[in-house]
C-alpha distance (Angstrom), angle and dihedral (degrees) to the residues before:
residue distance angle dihedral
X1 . . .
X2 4.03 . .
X3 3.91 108.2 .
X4 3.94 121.7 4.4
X5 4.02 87.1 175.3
X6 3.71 108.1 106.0
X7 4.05 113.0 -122.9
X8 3.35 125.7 -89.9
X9 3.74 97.9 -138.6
X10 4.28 88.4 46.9
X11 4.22 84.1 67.3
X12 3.96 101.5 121.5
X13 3.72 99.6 -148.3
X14 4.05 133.5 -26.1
X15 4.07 87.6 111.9
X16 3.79 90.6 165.2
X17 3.79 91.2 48.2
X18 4.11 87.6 49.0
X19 4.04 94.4 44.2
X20 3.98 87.9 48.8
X21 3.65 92.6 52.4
X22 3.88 95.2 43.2
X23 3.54 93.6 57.4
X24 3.67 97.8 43.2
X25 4.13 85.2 57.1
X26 4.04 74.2 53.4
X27 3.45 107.6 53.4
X28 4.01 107.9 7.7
X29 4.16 85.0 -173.4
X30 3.96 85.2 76.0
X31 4.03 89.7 88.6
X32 4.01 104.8 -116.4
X33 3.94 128.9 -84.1
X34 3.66 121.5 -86.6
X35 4.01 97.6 -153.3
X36 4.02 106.5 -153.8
X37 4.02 117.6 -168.8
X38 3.65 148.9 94.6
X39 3.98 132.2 -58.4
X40 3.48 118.2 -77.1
X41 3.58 107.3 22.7
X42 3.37 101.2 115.9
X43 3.78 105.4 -98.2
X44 3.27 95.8 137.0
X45 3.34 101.0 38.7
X46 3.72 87.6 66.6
X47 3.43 105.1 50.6
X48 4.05 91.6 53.5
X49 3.79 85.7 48.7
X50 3.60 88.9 55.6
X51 3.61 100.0 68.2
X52 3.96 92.0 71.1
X53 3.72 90.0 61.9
X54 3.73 96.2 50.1
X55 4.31 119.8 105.3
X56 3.78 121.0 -121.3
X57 3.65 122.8 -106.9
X58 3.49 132.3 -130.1
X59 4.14 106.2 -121.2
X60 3.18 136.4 168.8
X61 3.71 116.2 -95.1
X62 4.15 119.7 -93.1
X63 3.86 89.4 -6.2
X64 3.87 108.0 143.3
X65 3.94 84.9 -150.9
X66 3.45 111.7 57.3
X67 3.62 95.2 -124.6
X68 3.48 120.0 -172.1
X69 3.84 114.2 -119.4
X70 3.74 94.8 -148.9
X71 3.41 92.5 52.6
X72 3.50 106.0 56.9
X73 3.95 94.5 158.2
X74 3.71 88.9 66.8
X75 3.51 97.8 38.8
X76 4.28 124.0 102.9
X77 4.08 124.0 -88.5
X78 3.85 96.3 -92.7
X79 4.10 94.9 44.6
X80 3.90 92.7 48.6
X81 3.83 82.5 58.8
X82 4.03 135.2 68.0
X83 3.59 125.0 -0.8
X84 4.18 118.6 -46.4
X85 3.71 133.3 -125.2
X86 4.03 108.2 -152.1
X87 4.06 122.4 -135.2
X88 3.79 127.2 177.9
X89 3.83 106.2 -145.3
X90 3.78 122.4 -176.9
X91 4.17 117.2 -95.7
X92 4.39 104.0 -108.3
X93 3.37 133.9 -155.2
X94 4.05 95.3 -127.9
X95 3.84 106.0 -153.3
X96 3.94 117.0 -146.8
X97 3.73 108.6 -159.3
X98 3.61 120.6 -142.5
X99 3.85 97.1 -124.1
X100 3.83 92.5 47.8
X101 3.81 116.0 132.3
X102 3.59 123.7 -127.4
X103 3.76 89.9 -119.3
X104 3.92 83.1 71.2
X105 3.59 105.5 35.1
X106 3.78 91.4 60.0
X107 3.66 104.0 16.3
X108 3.76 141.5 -92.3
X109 4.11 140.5 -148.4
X110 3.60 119.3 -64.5
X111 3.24 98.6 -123.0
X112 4.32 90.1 -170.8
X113 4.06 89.0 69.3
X114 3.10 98.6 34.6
X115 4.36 98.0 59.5
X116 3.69 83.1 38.6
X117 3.38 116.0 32.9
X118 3.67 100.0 28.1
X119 4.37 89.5 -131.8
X120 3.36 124.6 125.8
X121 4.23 103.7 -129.9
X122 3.80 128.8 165.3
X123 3.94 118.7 -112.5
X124 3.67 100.5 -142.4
X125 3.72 118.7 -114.4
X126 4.11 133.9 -146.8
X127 4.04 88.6 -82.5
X128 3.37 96.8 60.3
X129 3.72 95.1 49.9
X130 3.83 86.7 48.9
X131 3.80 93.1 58.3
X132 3.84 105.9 121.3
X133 3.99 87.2 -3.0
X134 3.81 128.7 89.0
X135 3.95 122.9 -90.8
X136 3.50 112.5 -149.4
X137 4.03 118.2 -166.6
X138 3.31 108.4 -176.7
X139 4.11 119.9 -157.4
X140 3.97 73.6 17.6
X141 3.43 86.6 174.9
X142 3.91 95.4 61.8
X143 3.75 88.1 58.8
X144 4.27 123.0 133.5
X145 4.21 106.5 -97.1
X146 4.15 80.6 -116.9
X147 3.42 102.5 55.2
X148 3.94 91.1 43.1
X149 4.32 82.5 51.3
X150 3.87 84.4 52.3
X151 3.79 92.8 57.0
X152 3.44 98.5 38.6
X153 4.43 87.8 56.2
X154 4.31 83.6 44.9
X155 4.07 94.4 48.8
X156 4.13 94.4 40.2
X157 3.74 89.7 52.1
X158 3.61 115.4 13.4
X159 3.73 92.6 -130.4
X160 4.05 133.1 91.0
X161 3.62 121.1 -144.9
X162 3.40 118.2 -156.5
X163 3.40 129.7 -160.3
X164 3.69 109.6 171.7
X165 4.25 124.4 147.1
X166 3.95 97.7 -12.3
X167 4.00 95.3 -40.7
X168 3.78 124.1 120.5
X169 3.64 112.9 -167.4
X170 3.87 142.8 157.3
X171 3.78 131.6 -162.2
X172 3.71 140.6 168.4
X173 4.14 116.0 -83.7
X174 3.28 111.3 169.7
X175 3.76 111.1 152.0
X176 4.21 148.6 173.4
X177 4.17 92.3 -122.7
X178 3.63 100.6 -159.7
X179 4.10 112.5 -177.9
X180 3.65 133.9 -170.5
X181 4.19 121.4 -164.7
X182 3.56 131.4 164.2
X183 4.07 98.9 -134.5
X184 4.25 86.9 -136.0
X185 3.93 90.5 73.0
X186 3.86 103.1 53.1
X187 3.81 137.2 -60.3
X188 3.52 131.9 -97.9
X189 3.95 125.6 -86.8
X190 4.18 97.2 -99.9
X191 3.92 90.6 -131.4
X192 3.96 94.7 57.4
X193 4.18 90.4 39.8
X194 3.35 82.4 59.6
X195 3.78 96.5 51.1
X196 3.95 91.3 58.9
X197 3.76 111.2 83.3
X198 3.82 102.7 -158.1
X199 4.03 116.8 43.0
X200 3.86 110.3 -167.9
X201 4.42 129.0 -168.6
X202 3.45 109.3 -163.0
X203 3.45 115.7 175.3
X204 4.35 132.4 -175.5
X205 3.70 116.7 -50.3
X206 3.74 94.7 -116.8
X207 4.05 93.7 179.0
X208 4.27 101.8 108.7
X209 4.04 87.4 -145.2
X210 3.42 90.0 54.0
X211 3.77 100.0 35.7
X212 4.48 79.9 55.7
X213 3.82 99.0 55.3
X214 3.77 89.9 42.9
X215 4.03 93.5 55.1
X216 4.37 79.9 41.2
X217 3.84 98.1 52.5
X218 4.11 86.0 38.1
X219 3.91 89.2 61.6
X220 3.68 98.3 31.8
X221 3.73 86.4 58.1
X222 3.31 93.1 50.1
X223 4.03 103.1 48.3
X224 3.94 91.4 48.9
X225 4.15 113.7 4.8
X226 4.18 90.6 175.9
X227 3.61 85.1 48.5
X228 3.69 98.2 58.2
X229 3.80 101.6 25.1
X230 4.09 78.5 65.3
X231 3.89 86.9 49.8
X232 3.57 92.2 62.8
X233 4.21 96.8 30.4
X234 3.84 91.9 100.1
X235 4.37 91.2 47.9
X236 4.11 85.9 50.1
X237 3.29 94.2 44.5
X238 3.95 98.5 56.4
X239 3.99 84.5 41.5
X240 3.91 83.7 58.1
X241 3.62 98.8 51.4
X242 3.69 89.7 42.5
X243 3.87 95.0 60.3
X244 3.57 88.3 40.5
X245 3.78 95.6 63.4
X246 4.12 98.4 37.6
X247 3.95 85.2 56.8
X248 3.39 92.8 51.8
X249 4.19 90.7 42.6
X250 3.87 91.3 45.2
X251 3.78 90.5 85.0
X252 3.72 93.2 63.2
X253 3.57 95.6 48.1
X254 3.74 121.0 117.8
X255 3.98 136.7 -165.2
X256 3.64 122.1 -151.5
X257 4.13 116.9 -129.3
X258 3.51 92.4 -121.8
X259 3.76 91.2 61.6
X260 3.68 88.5 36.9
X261 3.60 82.5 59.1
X262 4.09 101.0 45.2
X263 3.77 83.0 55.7
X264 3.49 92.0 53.8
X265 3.92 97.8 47.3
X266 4.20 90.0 42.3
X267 4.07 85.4 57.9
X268 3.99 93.1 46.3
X269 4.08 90.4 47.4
X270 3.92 84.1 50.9
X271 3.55 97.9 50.9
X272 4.05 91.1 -120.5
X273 4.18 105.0 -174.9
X274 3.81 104.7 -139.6
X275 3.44 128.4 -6.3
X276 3.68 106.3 -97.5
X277 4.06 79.7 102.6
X278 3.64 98.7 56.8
X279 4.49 87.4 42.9
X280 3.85 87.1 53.5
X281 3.73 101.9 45.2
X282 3.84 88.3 53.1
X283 3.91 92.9 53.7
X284 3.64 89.4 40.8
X285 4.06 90.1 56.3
X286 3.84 85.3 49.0
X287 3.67 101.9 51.9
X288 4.00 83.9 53.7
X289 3.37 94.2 47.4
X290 3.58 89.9 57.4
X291 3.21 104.1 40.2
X292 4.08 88.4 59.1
X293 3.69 75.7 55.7
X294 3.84 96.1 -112.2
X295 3.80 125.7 137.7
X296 3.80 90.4 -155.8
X297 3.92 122.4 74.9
X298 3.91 109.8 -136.0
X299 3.59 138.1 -160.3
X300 3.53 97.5 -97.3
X301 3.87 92.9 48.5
X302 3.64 84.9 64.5
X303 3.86 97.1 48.8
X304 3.97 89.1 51.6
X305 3.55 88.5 43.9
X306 3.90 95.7 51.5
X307 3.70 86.9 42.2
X308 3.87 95.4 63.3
X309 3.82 97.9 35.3
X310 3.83 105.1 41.5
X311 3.83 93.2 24.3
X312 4.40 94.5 90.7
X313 3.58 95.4 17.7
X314 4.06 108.7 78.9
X315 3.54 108.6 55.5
X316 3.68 114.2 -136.7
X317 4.00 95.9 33.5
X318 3.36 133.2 76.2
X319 3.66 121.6 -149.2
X320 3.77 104.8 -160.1
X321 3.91 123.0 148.3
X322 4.29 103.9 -80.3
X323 4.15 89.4 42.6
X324 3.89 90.3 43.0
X325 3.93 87.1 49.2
X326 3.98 89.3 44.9
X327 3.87 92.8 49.3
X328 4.04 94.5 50.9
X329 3.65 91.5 44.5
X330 3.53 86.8 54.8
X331 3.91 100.6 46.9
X332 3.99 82.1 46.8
X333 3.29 95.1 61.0
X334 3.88 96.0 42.9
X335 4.04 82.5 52.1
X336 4.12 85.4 56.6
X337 3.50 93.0 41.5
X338 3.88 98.4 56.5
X339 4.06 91.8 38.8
X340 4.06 81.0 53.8
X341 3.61 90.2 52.1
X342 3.71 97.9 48.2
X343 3.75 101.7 53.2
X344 3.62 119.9 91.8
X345 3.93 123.0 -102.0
X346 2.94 93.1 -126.2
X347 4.39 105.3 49.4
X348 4.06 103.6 90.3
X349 3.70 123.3 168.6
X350 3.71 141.6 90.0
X351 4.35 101.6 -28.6
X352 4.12 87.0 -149.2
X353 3.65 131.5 -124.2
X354 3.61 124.9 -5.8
X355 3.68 108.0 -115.1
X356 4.24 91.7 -109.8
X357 3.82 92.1 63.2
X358 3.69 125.2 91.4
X359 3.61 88.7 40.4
X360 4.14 113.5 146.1
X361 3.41 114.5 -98.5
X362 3.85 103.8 -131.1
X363 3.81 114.4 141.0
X364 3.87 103.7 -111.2
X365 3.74 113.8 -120.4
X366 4.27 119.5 -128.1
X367 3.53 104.8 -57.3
X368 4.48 118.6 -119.5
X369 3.72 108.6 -65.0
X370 4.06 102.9 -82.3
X371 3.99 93.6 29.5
X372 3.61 103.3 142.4
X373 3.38 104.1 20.5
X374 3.72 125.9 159.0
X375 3.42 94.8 -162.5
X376 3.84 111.4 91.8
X377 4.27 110.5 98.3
X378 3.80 127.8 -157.4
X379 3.90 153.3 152.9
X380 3.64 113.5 -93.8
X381 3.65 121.4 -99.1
X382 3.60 93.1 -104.6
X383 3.45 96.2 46.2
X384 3.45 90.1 51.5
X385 3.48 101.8 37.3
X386 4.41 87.0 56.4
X387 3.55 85.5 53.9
X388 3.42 109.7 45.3
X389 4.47 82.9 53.7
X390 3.89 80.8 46.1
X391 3.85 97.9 52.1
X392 4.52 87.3 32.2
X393 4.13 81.0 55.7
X394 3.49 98.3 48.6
X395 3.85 94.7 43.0
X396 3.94 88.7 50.8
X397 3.68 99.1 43.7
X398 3.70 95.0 72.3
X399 3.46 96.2 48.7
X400 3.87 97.4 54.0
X401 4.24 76.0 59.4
X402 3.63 95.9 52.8
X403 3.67 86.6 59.2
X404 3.90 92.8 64.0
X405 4.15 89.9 48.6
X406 4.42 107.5 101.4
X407 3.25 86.4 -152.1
X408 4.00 91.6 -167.9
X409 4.11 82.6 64.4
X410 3.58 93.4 64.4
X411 3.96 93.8 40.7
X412 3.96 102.0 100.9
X413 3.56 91.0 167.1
X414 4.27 132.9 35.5
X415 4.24 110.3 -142.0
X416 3.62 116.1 -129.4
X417 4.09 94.0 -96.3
X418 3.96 105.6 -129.4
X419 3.35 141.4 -154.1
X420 4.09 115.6 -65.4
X421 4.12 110.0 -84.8
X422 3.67 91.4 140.4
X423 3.93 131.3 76.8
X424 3.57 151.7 60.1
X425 3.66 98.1 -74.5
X426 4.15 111.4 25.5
X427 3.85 127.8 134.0
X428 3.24 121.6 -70.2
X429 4.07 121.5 -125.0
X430 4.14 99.1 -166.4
X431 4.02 127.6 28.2
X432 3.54 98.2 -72.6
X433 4.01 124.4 102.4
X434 3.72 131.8 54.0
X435 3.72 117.2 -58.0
X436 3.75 107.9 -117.6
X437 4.09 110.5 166.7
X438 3.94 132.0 -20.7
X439 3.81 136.2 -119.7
X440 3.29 143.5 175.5
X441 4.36 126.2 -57.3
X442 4.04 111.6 -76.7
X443 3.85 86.6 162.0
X444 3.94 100.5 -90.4
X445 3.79 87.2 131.4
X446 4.02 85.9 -147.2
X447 4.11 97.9 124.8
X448 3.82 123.7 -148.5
X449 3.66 94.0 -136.3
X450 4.11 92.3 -172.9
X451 3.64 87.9 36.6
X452 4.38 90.3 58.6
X453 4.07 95.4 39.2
X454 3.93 78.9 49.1
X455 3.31 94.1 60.6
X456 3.84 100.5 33.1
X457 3.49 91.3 53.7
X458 4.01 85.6 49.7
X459 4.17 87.2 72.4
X460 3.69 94.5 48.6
X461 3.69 96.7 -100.9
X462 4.04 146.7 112.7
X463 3.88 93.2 -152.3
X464 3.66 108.4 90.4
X465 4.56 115.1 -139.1
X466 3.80 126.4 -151.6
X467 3.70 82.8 -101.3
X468 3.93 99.5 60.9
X469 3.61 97.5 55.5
X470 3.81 113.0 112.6
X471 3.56 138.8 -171.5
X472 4.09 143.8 -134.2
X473 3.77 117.5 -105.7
X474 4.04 96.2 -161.1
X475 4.06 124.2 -169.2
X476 3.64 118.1 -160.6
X477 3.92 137.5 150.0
X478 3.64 113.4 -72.2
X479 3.64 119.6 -165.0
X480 3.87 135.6 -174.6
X481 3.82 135.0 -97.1
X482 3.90 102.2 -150.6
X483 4.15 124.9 -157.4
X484 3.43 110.3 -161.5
X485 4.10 109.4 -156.1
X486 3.60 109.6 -159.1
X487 3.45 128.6 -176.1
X488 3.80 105.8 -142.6
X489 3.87 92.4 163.0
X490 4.41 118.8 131.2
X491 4.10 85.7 -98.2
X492 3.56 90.7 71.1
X493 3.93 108.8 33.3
X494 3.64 123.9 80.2
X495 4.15 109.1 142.5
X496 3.84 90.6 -89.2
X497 3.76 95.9 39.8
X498 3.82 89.8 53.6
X499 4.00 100.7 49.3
X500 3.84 81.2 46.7
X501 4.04 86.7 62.8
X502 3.53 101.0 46.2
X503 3.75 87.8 45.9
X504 3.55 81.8 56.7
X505 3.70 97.7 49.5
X506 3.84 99.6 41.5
X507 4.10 89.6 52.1
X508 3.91 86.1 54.6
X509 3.84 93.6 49.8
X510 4.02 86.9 53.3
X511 3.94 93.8 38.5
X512 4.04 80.7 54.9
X513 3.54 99.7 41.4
X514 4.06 93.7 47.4
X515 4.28 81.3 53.0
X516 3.57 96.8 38.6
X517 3.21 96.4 -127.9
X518 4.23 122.2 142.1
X519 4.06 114.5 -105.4
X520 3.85 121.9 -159.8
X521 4.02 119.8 -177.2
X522 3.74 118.5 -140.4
X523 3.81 113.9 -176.0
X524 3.95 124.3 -179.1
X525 3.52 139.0 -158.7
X526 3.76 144.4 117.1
X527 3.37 105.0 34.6
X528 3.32 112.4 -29.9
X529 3.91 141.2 4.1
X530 4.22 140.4 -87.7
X531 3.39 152.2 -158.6
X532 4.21 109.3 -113.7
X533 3.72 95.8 173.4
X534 4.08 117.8 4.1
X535 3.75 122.5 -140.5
X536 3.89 111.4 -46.4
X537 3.69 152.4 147.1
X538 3.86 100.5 -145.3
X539 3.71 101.9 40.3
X540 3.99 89.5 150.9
X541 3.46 78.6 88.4
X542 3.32 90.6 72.0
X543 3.55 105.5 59.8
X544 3.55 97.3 114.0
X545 3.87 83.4 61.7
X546 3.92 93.9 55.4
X547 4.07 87.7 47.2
X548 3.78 93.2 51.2
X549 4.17 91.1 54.0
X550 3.42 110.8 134.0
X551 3.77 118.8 -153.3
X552 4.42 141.3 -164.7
X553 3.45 131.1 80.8
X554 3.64 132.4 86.2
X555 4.10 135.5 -53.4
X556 3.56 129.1 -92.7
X557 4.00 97.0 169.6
X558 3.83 88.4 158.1
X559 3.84 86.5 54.9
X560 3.64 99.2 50.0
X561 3.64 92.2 41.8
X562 3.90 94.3 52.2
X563 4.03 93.0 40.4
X564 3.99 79.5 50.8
X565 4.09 91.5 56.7
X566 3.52 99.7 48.2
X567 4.33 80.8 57.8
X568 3.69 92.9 65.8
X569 3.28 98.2 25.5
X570 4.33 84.1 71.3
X571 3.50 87.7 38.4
X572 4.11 91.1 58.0
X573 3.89 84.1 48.4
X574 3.27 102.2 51.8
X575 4.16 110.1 31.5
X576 3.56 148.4 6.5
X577 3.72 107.3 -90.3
X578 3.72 122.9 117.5
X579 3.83 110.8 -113.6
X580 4.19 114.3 -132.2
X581 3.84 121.6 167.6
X582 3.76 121.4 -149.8
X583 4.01 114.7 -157.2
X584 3.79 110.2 -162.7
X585 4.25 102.6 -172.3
X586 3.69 136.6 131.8
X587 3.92 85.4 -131.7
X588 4.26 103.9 -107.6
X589 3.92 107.7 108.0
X590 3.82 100.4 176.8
X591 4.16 102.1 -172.3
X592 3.44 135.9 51.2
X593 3.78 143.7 177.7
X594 3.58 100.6 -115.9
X595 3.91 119.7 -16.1
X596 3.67 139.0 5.3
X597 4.03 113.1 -12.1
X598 3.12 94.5 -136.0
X599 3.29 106.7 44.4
X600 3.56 97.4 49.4
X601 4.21 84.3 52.8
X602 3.93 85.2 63.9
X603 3.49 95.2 45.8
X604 3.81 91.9 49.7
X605 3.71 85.3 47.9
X606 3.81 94.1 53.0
X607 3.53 88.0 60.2
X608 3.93 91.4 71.5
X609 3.32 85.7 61.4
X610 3.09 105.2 55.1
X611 3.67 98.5 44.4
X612 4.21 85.1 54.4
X613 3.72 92.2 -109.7
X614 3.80 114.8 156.6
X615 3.82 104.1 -139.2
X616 4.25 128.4 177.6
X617 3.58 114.6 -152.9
X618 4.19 111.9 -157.6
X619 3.97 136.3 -166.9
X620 3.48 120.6 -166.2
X621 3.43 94.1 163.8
X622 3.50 141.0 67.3
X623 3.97 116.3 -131.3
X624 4.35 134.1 177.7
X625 4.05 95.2 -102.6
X626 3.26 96.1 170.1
X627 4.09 89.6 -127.4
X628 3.34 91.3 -44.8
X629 4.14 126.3 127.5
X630 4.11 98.2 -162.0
X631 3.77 90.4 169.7
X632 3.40 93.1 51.5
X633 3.81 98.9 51.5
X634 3.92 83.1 50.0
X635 3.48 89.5 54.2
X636 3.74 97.5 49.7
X637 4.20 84.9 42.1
X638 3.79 93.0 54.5
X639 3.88 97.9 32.7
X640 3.84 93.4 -124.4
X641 3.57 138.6 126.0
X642 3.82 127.2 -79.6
X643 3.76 125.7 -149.8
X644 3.82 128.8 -178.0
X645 3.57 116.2 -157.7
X646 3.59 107.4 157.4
X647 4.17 97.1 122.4
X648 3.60 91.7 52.7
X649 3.98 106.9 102.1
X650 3.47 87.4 -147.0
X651 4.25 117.5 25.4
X652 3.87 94.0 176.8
X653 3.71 83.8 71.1
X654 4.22 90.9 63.5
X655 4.20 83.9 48.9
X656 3.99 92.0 98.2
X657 3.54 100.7 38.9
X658 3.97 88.8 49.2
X659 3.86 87.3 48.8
X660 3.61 93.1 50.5
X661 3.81 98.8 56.3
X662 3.73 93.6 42.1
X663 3.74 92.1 53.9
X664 3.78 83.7 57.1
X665 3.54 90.2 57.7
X666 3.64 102.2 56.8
């Protein structure tokens, strides 16, 4: 079978996703495509199908790198030395998988030469066959904190240093980073966002023609893929040659200043950081002009190009084709304004050309598949602009409060501070994480290969013993899965008393989505207990779900705080993130399964402590106890903090100071 990637040109749809890709294979200086939108709509699919479109490059032969023979000053040690044999290998889509180690995303020891050659040499990793390729992460957004570090060091300087097992080495990564993400699990890290030139929504093809030929190609590909890759051979092929010829045009292109210059003010207006926005649109607007084979950039190259590299990026305004137009119009006429302004009263005459004219007269070739189309939709910038400041407002307001909370006031009683899980830089338990030093076995199975020839060699001899081998201590960035345990029984909800518990619960969600860390929502009553939001990174998105609670009936606290456990306890199982349970109660369970309620709600609470959980117990609201401090006895059960925050008007405001010195804890 000769190709099982599905054409490029057979893509019903995604025309903005196809164009951005296109003119990356154009001009690989434009900084990759970040590719935002929900499952199933084909992002990935075009990406892979990319790769057949892409040109060969001329390498040197048996480098590992890639290296450029024309460019020997970026080129690896052993190609900037001794005469060069030249190879033309085919451009890749390089594929970094989620779960990948950092041993093989930036290369490790070869262990091969170095048992029997006795040389320390570098097994290349997946940036060094991206150099000059395209790296494709997809769910980029779901990737480990030091892998995202390592890309950020490869895409600022083009070059990975590796440092793996007593080897320092450098080599040439420059790369097309291409990224796909579905918005629901997570965002992006801000500093590599920024690093991708192009950001892209697509959404579902909602058009029942189009939604037809895309089940028909699906199938059709499936029954016979030779049979319909050849369908489409002759459409790739003239895509091909295209490319071909507008990267080898792009050099010749030229930008006039006064375009230079509408860029410039359309970035200000949008309240661009940096400039690495303004740098890409400008190489974006190239790449199109060239590939409409014209040596001249026009004014509509720069409204596409603004379109697909400001059009994610700015949250709170949308940069589709009317506000795009709207925004350039109005930069142009701040340009005429200030040239009015500056000439003397006294010069009349004819003011000269326009800044259109003079333009060469080449007849532009079909535009990048989607070029012209009408169908992009969006707020205007106004409207958007007043409520992005609305929502910015509202977001800052409550933290200005949280300023005035003594949070020590409020503590009633200190958690039992454990050892460090949480952090930037804390030991790892699997084989992800940078490798920082060796020690001996404790059954991790991840083997310090320097570490073991270390010690072998330490006795005189090549054959390594039982009592040589070595393992990796790793650090990475550890982060915390969260179960909220809210009490959403009738003893706690009275209009005011409710709205003060999803306030609660929606200030959590953004506490753990500013951390990173996963949130789940547990909320009891009745009877028994349930899951309101399951393990996640992005539970904003479910704030419909937190609206919609309904509320009454009696307590179950032992329930909720059991149903609760067996949440982290999966999430111990099956990653990395520190469990922590938050119970949210006024401290009066009224029903249990088989004795006293609140006695079994102690007794479930004991359990956290004796499976090392860190837990917080909070009241926010003031209940007829009779004398008795439930809470508190749960707290002293558990081994977790207690806060009382019933005479604040608002306790959601105390959430991120709470958060803050609990996080210190664990």
């Amino acid at each position: 079978m000769k190709n099982l990637i599905f054409p490029f040109t057979a893509i019903v749809g995604q025309e903005r996703v196809k164009k951005a890709l296109i003119l990356n294979a154009i001009n690989p200086r434009i900084g990759g495509v970040l590719i935002k939108g929900d499952k199933g709509t084909g992002k990935t699919t075009a990406v892979r199908a990319l790769a057949d479109l892409l040109p060969s490059l001329r390498t040197v032969k048996g480098c590992p790198f890639n290296c450029d023979p024309d460019e020997p000053e970026e080129a690896c040690e052993v190609c900037r030395s001794g005469d060069l044999e030249v190879e033309y290998r085919k451009m890749r889509v390089v594929e970094l998988p989620l779960g990948a180690t950092e041993d093989r995303v930036v290369g490790s020891l070869d262990i091969g030469k170095a048992l029997t050659e006795g040389i320390k040499a570098l097994e290349p990793g997946i940036l060094a066959e991206a150099n000059r390729n395209i790296l494709y992460v997809d769910e980029i957004n779901l990737l480990d904190d030091h892998l995202v570090d390592v890309l950020l060091d490869a895409a600022a300087y083009g070059v990975n240093t590796v440092e793996r097992e007593g080897i320092s080495l450098q080599h040439p990564s420059r790369f097309i980073l291409v990224g796909t993400m579905n918005p629901a699990e997570g965002e992006l890290r801000p500093q590599l966002s920024d690093r991708i030139g192009i950001h892209i929504n697509v959404g579902t093809v909602t058009d029942i023609r189009q939604r037809i030929l895309i089940m028909k190609r699906r199938d059709e590909f499936e029954d016979d893929p030779e049979g319909f890759v050849e369908r489409f051979a002759e459409s790739q092929r003239e895509l091909r040659e295209r490319i071909m010829e507008a990267r080898k045009l792009l050099p010749a292109v030229t930008i006039d200043d006064d375009l230079l210059e509408l860029i410039a003010r359309v970035c200000v207006d949008a309240g661009v950081d940096g400039h690495r926005s303004d740098i890409a649109i400008v190489r974006t607007s190239k790449a199109i002009a060239a590939f409409n084979g014209r040596r001249r950039v026009r004014e509509e190259d720069v409204e596409d190009a603004i379109i697909l590299v400001l059009g994610e990026r700015i949250p709170g305004r949308t940069y589709n084709r009317e506000n795009t137009r709207r925004e350039m119009q109005r930069a142009r006429e701040e340009m005429e304004r200030e040239r009015e302004s500056e000439e003397p009263e006294s010069e009349s005459g004819d003011s000269g050309s326009g800044p259109g004219e003079g333009e060469d007269d080449e007849t532009p070739a079909e535009g990048p598949p989607g070029e012209g189309s009408s169908g992009d939709s969006g707020a205007s910038p106004a409207a958007s602009s007043l409520g992005a400041l609305a929502a910015d407002v509202e977001g800052r307001e409550p933290e200005t409060q949280d300023m005035d909370v003594d949070i020590k006031k409020l503590l009633r009683i200190r958690g039992k501070k454990k050892e460090r899980l949480y952090g930037s830089r804390v030991e790892s338990k699997t084989t992800k994480g940078r490798y920082v030093k060796s020690r001996f076995p404790r059954g991790s199975g991840d083997v310090a290969v320097d570490a073991t020839l270390r010690a072998a060699a330490s006795r005189g001899e090549l054959k390594i013993e039982p009592g040589d081998i070595r393992e990796k201590i790793r650090k990475h960035g550890a982060r915390a899965s969260i179960v909220l345990v809210v009490d959403i029984s009738g003893s706690m909800f009275s209009e005011k008393k409710a709205a003060r518990v999803k306030g609660l619960i929606e200030r959590f969600i953004e506490d753990a989505q500013r951390h990173k860390d996963r949130i789940s929502v547990v909320g009891f009553r009745g009877r028994d207990a349930k899951v309101i939001i399951p393990s996640t990174a992005r539970a904003s998105s479910f704030r419909d779900t937190v609206d919609s609670i309904r509320v009454g009936g009696t307590t179950p606290m032992a329930q909720g705080i059991k149903r609760g456990l067996e949440i982290l306890r999966e999430e111990k199982r099956h990653s990395e993130y520190v469990p922590f349970m938050v119970i949210l109660s006024d401290g009066m369970p009224n029903v249990g399964v088989e004795r006293n309620p609140k006695r079994e709600a102690v007794e479930a609470a004991a359990r956290l402590r004796e499976e090392d959980i860190p837990s917080v117990i909070i009241n926010f609201e003031q209940g007829s106890r009779g004398g008795r401090d439930l809470n508190m006895e749960i707290a002293l059960a558990s081994g977790g903090s207690y806060y009382d925050l019933h005479d604040l008007e608002d306790p959601s405001i105390a959430v991120p100071g709470i958060m803050k010195r609990e996080r210190e804890m664990f």
